[in-house]
N, C-alpha and C positions, 0 to 999 in steps of 0.2 A: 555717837560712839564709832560706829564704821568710817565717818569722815578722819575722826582721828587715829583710828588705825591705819586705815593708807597712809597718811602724811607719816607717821613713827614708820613705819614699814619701808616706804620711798625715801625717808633721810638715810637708816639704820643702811641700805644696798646703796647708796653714795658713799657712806661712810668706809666701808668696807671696800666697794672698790678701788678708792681713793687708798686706804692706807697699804693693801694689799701691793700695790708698787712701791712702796716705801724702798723695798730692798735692791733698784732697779740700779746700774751702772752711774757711776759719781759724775761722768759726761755726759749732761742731757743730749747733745749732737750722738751720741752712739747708741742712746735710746730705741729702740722699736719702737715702746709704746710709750705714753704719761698719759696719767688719769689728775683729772684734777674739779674744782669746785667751784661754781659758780653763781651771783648774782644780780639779776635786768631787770632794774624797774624800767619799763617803757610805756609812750604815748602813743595811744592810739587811733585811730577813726576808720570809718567804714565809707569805702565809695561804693554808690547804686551805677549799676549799669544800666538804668533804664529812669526817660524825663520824668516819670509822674511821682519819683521822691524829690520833694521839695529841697531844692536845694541850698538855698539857708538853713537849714537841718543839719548841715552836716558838723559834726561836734567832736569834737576829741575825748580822750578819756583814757584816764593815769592808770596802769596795769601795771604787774608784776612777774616776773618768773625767776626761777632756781633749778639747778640741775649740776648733774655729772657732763664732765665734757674731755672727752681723748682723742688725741693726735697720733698718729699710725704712718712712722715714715716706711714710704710705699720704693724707694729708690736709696742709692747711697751716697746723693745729696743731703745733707739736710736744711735742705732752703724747700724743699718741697715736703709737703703732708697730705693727708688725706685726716679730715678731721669730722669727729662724731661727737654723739654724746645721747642725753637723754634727760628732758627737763618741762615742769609743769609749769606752762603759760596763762598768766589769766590779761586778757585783751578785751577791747570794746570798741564802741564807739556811740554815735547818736543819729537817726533820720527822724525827719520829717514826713508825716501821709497824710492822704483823707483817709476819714470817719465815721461808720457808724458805731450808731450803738445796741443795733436789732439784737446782735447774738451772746451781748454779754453783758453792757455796765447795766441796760434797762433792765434785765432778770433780777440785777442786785440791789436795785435802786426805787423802791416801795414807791417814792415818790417825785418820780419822774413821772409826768406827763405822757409820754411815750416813746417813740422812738427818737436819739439826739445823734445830729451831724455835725460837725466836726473836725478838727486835726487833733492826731496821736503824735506829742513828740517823745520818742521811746529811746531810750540808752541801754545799751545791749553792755551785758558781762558775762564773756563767755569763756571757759576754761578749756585748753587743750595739753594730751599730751607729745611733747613737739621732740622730733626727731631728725637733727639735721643731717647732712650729704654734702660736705665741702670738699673742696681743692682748695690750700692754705700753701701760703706762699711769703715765708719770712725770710727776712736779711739775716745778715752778720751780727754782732755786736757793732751799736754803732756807739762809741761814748760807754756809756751802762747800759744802752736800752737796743734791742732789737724789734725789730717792726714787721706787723704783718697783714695781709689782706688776702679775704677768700671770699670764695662766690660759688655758691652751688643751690641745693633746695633746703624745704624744711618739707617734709612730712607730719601731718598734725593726723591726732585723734580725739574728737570731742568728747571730755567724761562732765561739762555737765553748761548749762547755759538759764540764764536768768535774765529778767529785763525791769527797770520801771517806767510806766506811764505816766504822762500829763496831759488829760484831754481838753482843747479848749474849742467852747462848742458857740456855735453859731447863735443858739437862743440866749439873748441877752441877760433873761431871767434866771440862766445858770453856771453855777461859779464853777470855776476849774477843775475837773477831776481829777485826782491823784493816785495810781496803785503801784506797790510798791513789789519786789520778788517775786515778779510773777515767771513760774516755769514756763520755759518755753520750749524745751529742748527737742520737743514733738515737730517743732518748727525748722531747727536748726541740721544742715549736713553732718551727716558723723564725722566724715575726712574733710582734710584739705589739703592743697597741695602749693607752694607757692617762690618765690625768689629769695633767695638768703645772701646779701652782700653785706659782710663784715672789715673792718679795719681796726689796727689800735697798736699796742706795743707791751713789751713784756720787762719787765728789769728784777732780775738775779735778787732774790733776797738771799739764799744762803745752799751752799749745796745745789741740791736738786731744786729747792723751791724757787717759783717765780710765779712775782706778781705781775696779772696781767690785766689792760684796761680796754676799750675798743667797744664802738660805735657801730651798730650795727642798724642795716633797713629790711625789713621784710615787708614783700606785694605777695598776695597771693591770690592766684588764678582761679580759684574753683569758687561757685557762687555758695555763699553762704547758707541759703535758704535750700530746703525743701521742693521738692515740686509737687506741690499740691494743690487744693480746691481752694483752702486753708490760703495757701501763701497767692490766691492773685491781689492784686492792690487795688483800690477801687481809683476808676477814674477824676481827676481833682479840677476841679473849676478855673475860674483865672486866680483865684484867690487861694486857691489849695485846697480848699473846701470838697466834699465827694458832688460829682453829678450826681441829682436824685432823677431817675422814672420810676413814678406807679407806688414810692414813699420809700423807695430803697436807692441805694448807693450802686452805681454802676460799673461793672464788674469790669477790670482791663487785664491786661500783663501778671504773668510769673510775674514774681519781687525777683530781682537779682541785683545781687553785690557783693562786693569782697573784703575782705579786712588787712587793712595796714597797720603797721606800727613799726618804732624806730626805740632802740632800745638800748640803753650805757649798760656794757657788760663789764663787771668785777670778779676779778676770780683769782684762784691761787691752783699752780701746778704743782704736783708733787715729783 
């Protein structure tokens, strides 16, 4: 129930901002502001900054975002903007690690033997809400269509993060383990912070409105993970497998890594 009162809630303050310009000047060029509405599925993946995730692991993974988005001319140009917005991202990706399984699948697992080593290959889906910082930089009319490209940041805040497992464990005698939604968010940084380069173009449907499309890359700089006891990785063998002393996995590195994704943005100005 709470999930879908935010979502009615977060459309309903789109909506309103959005129509609230409705009444703005007939020349989008004399505009101050336009509010308008947007939709990004994009592709995702996670790069580790550090050797001991397997690097065959690395995995892509199809996400989606939606949001408000305004342009705010800052000059009496209008080939220049300063452009905002406000929009819930959901991004992921997939790594590869070593394994045990001392502190959780054997608790659940009556009939395990005892402790299982192992790789985790884990797909992270993590939702943020993303707040970008451009400098936007469109032409003329060229034909019907005018073009544009901006570069600035995204600001993100993480409202919630989930992952699934596949563990495939060293003892021949046991078959792949699978979990699926497992919370992780204990795991995960609340902020992020990272590069937002966008391109694309806009064409006039009627009045004020225009449809607009563009291509956008986001890197982001701040490690995804925690720092905690929780987030070191255990050291992986030649084969990826954890080093075992004493019947335990050997303890290495913070995990660090960050999340990219590139993303076809559709939207309508008003």
């Amino acid at each position: 129930m709470k999930k879908n009162v935010s979502k009615a809630v977060f459309t309903a303050l789109m909506i309103l901002c959005a129509t609230s310009m409705m009444a703005q000047e007939s020349d989008m060029d004399d505009r101050k502001f336009r509010f308008g509405l947007h939709a990004s599925p994009n592709l995702g993946w996670l790069r580790p900054n550090i050797q001991e995730f397997e690097k065959s692991g690395l995995q892509s993974r199809l996400g989606f975002g939606y949001g408000l988005v305004m342009d705010l001319k800052f000059s009496e140009s209008p080939n220049y903007l300063f452009s905002t917005g406000i929009n819930l991202t959901n991004s992921g990706g997939g790594l590869i690690e070593a394994y045990d399984s001392i502190n959780i699948v054997a608790e659940n697992d009556p009939s395990s033997p005892g402790p299982l080593f192992g790789k985790r290959d884990r797909t992270y889906r993590v939702q943020y809400v993303n707040i970008p910082l451009l400098l936007k930089m469109r032409t003329n009319e060229i034909g019907y269509m005018s073009y544009f490209a901006a570069v600035g940041v995204d600001l993100g805040v993480r409202t919630r993060a989930f992952a699934n497992d596949e563990f495939d464990w060293t003892d021949p005698n046991k078959e792949v383990t699978t979990v699926k939604d497992v919370n992780i968010q204990d795991e995960m940084q609340l902020f992020r912070l990272g590069l937002n380069l966008t391109g694309g173009g806009e064409f006039n449907l009627s009045g004020n409105t225009n449809l607009y499309v563009g291509i956008s890359y986001h890197n982001h700089f701040t490690n995804m993970f925690r720092k905690t006891q929780e987030n070191r990785i255990l050291e992986p063998d030649g084969d990826g497998n954890p080093v075992i002393v004493d019947g335990k996995g050997v303890l290495g590195k913070q995990k660090k890594a960050v999340s990219n994704y590139v993303g076809l943005n559709v939207g309508i100005y008003f």
